[in-house]
Structures are given as structure tokens and as C-alpha cells.
N, C-alpha and C positions, 0 to 999 in steps of 0.2 A: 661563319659563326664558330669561334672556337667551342672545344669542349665542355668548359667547365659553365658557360653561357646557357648551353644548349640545355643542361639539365635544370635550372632554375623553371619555375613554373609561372606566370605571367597572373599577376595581378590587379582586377581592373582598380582606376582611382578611385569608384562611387566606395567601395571596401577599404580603401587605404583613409578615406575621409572619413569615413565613418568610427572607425580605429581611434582616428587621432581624434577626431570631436569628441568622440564618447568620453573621453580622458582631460580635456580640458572646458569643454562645454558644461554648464549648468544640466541638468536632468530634463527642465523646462523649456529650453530649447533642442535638445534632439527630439519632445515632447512637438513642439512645433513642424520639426522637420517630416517625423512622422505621420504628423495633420499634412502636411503639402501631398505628403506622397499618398497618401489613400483618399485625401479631399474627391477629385472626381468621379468616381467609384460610390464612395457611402452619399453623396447627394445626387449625384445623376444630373446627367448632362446640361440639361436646361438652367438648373440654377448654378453650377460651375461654372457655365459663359457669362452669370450675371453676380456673382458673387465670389470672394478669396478670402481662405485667413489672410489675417493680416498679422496678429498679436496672441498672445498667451502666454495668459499668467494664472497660477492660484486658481483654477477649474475654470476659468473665465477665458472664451474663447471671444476673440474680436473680428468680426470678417467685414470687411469692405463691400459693397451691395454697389448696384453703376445706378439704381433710380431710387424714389422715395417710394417707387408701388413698389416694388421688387421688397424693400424693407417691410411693410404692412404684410406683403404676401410670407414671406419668411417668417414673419414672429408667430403666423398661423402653425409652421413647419417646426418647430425650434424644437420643441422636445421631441419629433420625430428624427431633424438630423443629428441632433446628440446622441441616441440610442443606437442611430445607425453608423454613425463615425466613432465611440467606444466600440462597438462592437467592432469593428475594422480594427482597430487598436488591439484590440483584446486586453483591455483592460477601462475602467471607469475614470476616465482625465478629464474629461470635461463634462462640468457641471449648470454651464449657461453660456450663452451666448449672446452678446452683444453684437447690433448691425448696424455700422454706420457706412454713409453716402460717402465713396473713398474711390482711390485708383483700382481697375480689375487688372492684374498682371496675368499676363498670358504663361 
């Protein structure tokens, strides 16, 4: 490795994407991307293997559910994983949540 190589500092691409989306991405979708990344964390395990965002727009979070109980059982939950996914956020983005019977992506 030459010298002038050697003194550059190595940075990873999750930070270079981020860069660049931030600049041409809408606010509502880094808004989304932000939901991916703390989703498992502010709902806990059990309902992450059974539910994903999917969508988000205007305060209105959409997430994919794999059964129709899973749905029922959620809208019991709904203002609890709001409070707890803003709070993960640190800030107040979503203001309801929509669940429908959709693909879970791993």
C-alpha cells in the first residue's frame, strides 16, 4: 500500500448511504428506514417474527402481520408500539398504525 493510500481513513458504506439518501431521499423515507432499524428492539421479539413495516406516510405507519389473529391481537398493542417505536425514534413520527395480512421479510 502506498503512502498516500495508507493515510485515508476507511469508511463503512451503511455511512456513505446514508450521506447520500439523506440528500436525495424524501425525509419520509429515511423516516421508514429508521422504523426498519429499531422495529425489533421497540416491539420485542415475538411480534417482529410475526409482523414488518411495510409503508409510511403522513404519521401512518402500515405493517404487514403473517395471520388475522396476529392482526386482532396487535390493534390491542397499537398505542403501546407507537409510544414505544417514537420513543426509539426520539421523536413523534407515527401517529397510527395500520395492519394488514402481508409478506414478513426477514
Amino acid at each position: 500500500m502506498d503512502k498516500k493510500n495508507k493515510d485515508k481513513k476507511l469508511i463503512h458504506i451503511s455511512d456513505i448511504l446514508k450521506s447520500a439518501l439523506g440528500k436525495y431521499r424524501p425525509a419520509k423515507d429515511t423516516d421508514m428506514t429508521r422504523i426498519w432499524d429499531i422495529w425489533d428492539e421497540a416491539v420485542g421479539k415475538p411480534i417482529a417474527m410475526n409482523a414488518k413495516p411495510d409503508a409510511f406516510k403522513d404519521g401512518m405507519l402500515i405493517v404487514n402481520v403473517s395471520s388475522s389473529s396476529w392482526i386482532h391481537q396487535l390493534k390491542f398493542l397499537e398505542n403501546e408500539m407507537i409510544t414505544n417505536i417514537n420513543n426509539k425514534l426520539d421523536k413523534e413520527t407515527i401517529n397510527q398504525i395500520r395492519f394488514k395480512i402481508g409478506r414478513i421479510h426477514s
